[in-house]
ROVO-596387 format. One record per residue: residue number from 0; residue in one letter; y, x, z of N, C-alpha, C in turn. Coordinates in steps of 0.2 Angstrom, whole numbers, always signed. Layout:
<marpas>
   num   residu    n.c2    n.c1    n.c3   ca.c2   ca.c1   ca.c3    c.c2    c.c1    c.c3
   NUM        a       Y       X       Z       Y       X       Z       Y       X       Z
...
</marpas>
This chain:
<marpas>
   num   residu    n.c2    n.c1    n.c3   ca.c2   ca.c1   ca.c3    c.c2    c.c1    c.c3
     0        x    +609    +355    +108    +603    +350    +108    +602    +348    +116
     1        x    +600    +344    +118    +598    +338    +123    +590    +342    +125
     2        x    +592    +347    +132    +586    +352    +130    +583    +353    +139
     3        x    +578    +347    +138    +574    +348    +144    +567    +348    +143
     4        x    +563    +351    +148    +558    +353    +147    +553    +347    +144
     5        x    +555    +341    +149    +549    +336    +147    +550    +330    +142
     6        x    +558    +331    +137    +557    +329    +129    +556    +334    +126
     7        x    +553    +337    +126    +549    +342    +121    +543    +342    +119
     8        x    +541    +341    +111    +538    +338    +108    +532    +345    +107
     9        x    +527    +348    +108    +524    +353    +108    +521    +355    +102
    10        x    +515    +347    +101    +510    +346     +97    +513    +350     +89
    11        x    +511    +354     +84    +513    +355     +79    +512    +349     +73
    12        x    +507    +346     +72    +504    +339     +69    +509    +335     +71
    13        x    +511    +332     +76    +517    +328     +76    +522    +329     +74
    14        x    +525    +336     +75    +530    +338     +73    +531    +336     +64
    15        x    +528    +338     +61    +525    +339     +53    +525    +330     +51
    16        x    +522    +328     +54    +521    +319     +53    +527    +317     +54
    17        x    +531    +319     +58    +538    +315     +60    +543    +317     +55
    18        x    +542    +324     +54    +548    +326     +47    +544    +323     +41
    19        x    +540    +324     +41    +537    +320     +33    +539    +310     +34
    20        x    +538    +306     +38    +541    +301     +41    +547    +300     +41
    21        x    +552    +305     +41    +557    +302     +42    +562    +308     +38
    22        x    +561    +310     +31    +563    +316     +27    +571    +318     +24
    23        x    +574    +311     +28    +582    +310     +25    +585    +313     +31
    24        x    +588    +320     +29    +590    +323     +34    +596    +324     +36
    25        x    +600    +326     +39    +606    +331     +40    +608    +338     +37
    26        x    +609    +339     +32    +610    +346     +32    +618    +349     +34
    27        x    +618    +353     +38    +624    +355     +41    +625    +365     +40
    28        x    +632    +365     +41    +632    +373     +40    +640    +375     +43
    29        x    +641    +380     +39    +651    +384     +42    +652    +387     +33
    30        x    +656    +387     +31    +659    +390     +27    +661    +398     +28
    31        x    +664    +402     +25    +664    +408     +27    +672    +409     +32
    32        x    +675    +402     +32    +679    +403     +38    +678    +397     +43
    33        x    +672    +399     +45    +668    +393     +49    +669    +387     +51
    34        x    +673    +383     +43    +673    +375     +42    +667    +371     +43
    35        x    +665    +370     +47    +659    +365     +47    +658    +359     +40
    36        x    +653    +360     +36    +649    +354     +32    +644    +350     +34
    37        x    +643    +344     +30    +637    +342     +31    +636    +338     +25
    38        x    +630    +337     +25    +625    +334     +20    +619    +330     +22
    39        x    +617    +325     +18    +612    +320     +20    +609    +319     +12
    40        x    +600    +325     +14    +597    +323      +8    +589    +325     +13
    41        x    +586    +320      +8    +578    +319      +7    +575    +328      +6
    42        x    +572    +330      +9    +566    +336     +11    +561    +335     +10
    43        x    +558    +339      +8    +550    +341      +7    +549    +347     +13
    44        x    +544    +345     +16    +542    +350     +21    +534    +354     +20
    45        x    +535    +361     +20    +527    +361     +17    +527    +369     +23
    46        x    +520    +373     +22    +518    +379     +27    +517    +383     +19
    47        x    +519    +389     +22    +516    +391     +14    +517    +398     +17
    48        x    +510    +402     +17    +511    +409     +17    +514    +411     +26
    49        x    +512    +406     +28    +512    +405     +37    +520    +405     +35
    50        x    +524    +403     +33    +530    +401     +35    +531    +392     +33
    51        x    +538    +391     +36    +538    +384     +38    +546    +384     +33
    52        x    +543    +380     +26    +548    +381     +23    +550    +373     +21
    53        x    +557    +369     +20    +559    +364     +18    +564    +364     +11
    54        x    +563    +361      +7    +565    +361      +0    +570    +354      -3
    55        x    +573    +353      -7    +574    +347     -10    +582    +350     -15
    56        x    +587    +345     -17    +590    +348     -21    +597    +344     -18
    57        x    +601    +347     -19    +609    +342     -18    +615    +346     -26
    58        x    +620    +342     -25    +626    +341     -30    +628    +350     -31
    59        x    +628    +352     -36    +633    +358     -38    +641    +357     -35
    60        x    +643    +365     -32    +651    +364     -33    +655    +359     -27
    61        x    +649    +357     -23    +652    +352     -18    +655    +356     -15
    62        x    +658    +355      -7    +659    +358      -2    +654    +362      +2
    63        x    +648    +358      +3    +643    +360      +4    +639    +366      +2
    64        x    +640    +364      -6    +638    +371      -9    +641    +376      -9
    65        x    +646    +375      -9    +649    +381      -9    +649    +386      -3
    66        x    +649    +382      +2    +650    +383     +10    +642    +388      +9
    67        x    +635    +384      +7    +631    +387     +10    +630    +394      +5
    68        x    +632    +393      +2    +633    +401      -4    +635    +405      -1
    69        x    +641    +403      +5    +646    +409      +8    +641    +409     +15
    70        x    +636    +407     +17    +634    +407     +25    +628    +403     +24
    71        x    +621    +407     +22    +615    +404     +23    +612    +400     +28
    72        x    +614    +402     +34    +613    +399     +41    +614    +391     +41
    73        x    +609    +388     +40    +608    +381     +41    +606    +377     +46
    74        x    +608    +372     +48    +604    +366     +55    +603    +360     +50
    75        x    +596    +357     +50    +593    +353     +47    +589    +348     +53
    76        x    +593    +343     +54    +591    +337     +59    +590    +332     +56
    77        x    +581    +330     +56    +580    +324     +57    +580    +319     +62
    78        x    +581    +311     +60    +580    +308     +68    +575    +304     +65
    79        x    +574    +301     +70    +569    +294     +70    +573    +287     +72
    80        x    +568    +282     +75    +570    +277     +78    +574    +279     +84
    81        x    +577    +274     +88    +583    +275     +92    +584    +269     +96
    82        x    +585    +267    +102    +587    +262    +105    +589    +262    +112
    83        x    +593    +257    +114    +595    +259    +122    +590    +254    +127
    84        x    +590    +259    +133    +587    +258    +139    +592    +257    +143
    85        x    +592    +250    +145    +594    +248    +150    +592    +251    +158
    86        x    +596    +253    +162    +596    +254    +169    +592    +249    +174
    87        x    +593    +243    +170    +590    +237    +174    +584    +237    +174
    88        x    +580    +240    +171    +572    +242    +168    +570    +245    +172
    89        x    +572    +250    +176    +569    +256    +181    +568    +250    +189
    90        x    +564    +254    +189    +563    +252    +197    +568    +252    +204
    91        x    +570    +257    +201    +579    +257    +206    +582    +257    +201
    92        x    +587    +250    +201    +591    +248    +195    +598    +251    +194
    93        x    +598    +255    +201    +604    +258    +202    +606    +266    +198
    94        x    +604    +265    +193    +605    +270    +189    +608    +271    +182
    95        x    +612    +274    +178    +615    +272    +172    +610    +273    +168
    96        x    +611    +268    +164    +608    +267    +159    +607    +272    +151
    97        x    +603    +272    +147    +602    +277    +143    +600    +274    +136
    98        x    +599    +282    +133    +594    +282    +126    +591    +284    +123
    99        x    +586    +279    +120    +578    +283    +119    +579    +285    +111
   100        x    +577    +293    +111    +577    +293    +103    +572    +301    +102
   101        x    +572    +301     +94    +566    +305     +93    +571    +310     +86
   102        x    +571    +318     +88    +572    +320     +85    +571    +327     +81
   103        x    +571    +329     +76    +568    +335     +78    +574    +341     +72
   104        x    +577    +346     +75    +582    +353     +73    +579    +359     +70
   105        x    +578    +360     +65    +575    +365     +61    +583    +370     +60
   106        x    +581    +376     +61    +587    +381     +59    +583    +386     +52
   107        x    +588    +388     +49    +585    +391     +43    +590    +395     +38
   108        x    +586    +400     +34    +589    +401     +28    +590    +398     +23
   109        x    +594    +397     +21    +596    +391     +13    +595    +398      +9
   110        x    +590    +395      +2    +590    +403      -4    +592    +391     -11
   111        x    +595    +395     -16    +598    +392     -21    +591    +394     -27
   112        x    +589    +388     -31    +583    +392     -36    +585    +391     -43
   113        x    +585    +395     -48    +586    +394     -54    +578    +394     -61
   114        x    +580    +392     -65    +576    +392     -70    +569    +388     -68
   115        x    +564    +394     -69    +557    +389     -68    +557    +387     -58
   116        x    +560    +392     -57    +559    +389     -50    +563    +383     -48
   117        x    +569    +382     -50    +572    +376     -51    +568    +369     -54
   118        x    +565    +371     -59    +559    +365     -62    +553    +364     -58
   119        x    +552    +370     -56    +544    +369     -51    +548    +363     -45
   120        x    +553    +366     -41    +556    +361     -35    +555    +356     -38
   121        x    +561    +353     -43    +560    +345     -43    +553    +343     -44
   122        x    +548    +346     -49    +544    +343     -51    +539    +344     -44
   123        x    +539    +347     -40    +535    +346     -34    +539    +339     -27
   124        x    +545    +339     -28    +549    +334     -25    +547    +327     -25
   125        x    +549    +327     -33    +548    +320     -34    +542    +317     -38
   126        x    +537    +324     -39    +530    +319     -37    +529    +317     -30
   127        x    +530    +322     -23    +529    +320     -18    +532    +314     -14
   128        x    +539    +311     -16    +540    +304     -17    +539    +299     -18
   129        x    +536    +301     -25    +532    +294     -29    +526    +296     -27
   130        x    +522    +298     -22    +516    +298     -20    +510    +300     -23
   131        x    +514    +308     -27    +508    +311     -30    +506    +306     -37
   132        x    +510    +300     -40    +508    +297     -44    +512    +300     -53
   133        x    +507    +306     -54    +510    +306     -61    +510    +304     -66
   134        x    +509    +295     -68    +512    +292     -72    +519    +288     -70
   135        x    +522    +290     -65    +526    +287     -60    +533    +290     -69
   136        x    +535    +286     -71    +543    +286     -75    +546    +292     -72
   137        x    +548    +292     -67    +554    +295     -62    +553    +302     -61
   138        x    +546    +304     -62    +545    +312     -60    +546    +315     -66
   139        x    +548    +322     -62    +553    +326     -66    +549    +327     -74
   140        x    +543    +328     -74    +540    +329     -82    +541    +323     -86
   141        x    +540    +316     -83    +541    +312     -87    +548    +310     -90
   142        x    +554    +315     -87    +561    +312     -87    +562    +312     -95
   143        x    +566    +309     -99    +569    +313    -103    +572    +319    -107
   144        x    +569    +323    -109    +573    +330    -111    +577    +330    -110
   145        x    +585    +324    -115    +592    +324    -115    +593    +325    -108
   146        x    +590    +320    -105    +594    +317     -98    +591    +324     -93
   147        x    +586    +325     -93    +583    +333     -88    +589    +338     -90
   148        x    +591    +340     -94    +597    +344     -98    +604    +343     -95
   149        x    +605    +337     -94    +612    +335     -91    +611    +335     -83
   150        x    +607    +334     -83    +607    +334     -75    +605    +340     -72
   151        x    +600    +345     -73    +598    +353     -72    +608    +354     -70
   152        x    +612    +356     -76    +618    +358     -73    +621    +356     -69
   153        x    +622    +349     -64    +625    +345     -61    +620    +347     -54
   154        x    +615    +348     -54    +613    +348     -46    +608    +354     -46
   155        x    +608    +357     -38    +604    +365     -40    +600    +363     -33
   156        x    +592    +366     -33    +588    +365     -30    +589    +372     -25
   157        x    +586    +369     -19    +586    +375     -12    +578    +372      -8
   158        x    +576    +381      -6    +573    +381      -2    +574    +384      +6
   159        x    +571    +381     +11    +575    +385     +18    +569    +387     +21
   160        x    +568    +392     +22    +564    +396     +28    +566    +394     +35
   161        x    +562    +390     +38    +563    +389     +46    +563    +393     +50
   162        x    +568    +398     +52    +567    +402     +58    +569    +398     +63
   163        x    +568    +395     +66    +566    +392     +73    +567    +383     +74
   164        x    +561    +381     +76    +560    +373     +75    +562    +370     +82
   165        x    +565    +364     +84    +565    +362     +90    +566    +354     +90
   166        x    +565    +351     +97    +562    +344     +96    +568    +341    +104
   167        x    +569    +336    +100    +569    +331    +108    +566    +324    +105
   168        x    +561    +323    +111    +558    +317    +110    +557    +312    +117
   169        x    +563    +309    +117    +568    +308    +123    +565    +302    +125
   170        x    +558    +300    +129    +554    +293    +129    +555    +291    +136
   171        x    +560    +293    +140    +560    +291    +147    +552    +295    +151
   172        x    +552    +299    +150    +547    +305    +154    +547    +306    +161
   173        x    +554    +306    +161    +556    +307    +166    +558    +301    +173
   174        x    +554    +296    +171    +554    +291    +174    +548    +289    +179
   175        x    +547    +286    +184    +540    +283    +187    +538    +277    +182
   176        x    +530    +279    +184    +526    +276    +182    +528    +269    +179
   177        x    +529    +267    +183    +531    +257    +185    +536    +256    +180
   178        x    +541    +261    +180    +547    +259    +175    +547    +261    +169
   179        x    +542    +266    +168    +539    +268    +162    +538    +262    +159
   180        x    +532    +259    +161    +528    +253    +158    +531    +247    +157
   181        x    +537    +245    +162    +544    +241    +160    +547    +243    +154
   182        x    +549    +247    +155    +553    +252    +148    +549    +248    +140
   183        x    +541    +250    +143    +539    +250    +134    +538    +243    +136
   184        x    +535    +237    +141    +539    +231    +140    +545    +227    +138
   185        x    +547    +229    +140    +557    +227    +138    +557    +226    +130
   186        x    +556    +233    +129    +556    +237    +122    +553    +232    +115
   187        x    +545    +231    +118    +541    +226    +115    +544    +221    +114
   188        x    +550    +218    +116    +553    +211    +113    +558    +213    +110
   189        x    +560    +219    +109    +566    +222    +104    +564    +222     +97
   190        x    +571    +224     +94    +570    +224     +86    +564    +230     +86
   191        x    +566    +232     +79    +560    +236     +75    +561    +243     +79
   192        x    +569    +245     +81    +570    +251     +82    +566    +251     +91
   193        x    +568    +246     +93    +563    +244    +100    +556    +247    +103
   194        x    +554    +242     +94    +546    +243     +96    +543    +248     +93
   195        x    +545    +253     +90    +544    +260     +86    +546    +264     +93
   196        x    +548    +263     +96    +549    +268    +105    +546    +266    +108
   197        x    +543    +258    +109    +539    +258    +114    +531    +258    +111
   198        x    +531    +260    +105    +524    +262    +103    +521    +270    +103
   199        x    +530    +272    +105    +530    +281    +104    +528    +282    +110
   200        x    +532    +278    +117    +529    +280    +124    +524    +278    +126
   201        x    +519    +271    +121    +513    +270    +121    +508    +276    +123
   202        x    +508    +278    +118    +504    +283    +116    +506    +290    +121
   203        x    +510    +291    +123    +511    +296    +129    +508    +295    +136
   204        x    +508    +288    +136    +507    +287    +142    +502    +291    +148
   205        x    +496    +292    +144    +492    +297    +149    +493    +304    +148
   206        x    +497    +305    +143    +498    +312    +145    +506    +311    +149
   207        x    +510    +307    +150    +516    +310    +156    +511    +309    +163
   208        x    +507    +300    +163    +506    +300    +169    +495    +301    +168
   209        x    +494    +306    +170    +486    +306    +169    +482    +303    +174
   210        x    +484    +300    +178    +482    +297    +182    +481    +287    +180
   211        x    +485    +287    +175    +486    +281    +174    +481    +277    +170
   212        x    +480    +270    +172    +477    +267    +169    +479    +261    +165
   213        x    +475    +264    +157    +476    +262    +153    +472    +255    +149
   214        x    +474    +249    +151    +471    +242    +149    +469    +242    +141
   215        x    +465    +239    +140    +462    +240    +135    +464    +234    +130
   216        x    +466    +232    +122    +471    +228    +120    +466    +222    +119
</marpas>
């Protein structure tokens, strides 16, 4: 990890709003002869019993699965928005150019759930998708019997205990004032991914530089 003091994201509340925002993850791992896998599925993140636990379900039999059967030990990376910063932006333009991006690495135990615990996951999952709406077609109680039956055996639910959470939240921190506020102007003319950074450096503003002042919109 891209590991400096000042992209480091502290606040726990933002942490928790970023993974909840952005739930399509990375799952990666080693197999028992430490072939590297990886996976990309949607997580439910909750606190339960003072731990920091993430859930959701992937394919039976994969590689993946199998790999994390043989080696619990998981990295679970979300990102966020993402975009490049130009060197011409800073105040001394004589400097390489970069990129701003938001992320956050959860390390963890992967456990596999059967039975009722397997039913509780999905049916906790994919109401929190469909937005806690229980006449939503799609959540797991309203599925099909036949079709919930066929599917149960194809895809098996996990939850992971986060033993250690970690952040880069890579906003040009380390820049002056001046080029700071270049940055998140530049930015503001950019795509979506743009201005989703310059609205993230927005709001840091007083807390990199506290002396600064902040114009009112």
């Amino acid at each position: 990890m891209y590991n400096l003091p000042y992209h480091k994201e502290k606040n726990e509340q933002v942490i928790s709003e970023f993974i909840t925002r952005y739930p399509f993850a990375f799952l990666t791992g080693c197999n028992a002869e430490s072939k590297p896998v990886a996976t990309q599925v949607p997580v439910f993140y909750e606190k339960r019993g003072g731990k920091k636990i993430l859930s959701g379900h992937l394919m039976r039999n994969t590689d993946h699965h199998k790999a994390f059967m043989q080696n619990q030990n998981v990295l679970v990376v979300f990102t966020g928005h993402h975009t490049y910063v130009s060197g011409t932006w800073y105040s001394n333009p004589n400097i390489p150019s970069t990129w701003n991006y938001m992320s956050v690495h959860a390390q963890g135990i992967i456990r596999f759930l059967d039975g009722d615990a397997l039913h509780n996951a999905l049916r906790k999952i994919s109401l929190h998708f469909e937005n806690n709406n229980h006449q939503s077609p799609t959540v797991f109680d309203n599925l099909p019997a036949e079709f919930k039956q066929r599917m149960m055996s194809a895809i098996v639910a996990f939850e992971i205990e986060v033993t250690e959470l970690d952040t880069v939240f890579k906003l040009s921190q380390d820049r002056d004032e001046k080029s700071y506020r270049n940055i998140i102007h530049q930015l503001q003319q950019q795509d979506d991914n743009g201005k989703v950074i310059a609205a993230e450096m927005g709001k840091r503003l007083k807390e990199v530089f506290p002396d600064a002042i902040v114009l009112a919109k």
